[in-house]
N, C-alpha and C positions, 0 to 999 in steps of 0.2 A: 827099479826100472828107469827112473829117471836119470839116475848115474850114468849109466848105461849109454842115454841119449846122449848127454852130457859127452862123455867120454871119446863114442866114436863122431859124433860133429866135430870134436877137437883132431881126432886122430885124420880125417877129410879137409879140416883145413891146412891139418899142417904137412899132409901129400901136398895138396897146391900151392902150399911155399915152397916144398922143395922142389915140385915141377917149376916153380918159377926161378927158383936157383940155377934149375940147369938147365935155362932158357928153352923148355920146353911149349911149345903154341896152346897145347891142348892138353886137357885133363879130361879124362874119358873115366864115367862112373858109369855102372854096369846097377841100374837098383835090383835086379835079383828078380827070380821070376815069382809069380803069384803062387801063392801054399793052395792045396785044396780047401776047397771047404773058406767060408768069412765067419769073423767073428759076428754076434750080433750085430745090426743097422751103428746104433749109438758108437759101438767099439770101434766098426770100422770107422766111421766119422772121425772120431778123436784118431786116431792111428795116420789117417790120411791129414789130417790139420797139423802131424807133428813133423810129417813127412816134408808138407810143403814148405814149414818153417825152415826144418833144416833146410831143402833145399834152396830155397832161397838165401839165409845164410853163406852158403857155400858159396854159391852164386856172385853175390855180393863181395866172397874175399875174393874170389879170381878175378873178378871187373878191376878190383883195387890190387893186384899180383899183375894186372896184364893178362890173364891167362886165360883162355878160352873154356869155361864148362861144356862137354857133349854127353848128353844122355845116351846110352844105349840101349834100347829096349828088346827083346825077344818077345816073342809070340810065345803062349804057354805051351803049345804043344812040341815047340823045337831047343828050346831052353835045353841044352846039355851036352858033354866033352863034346858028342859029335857034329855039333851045328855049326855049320861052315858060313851059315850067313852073319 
């Protein structure tokens, strides 16, 4: 699991180098919409602590790329091909 982490925080920074290569302003991450159902209290705690690591991480290359990080979020219930917001 921790590979995992590992891996795509790697594969996030290195979109923001290349957005920074092609003098791109903005790096737009989409974190995905909520799954039914939480794990346990404790589970989701750690899940969300690893979360904010990475993002911050990320955060932190594109300050040093230049690059602007924007969050996207959807609402759970509009999350999907069709959602025009």
């Amino acid at each position: 699991m921790i590979a995992r982490r590992v891996a795509a925080l790697r594969e996030l920074i290195l979109a923001c180098e290349a957005a920074a290569l092609m003098d791109c302003e903005n790096v737009v991450l989409h974190p995905g919409p909520e799954r039914a159902g939480q794990p346990p209290h404790e589970e989701f705690l750690r899940r969300m602590h690893f979360a904010a690591d990475a993002l911050n991480r990320v955060a932190a290359s594109c300050r040093e790329l230049g690059v602007q990080l924007v969050l996207r979020t959807c609402c759970p219930t509009c999350c999907s091909a069709t959602c025009g917001t």
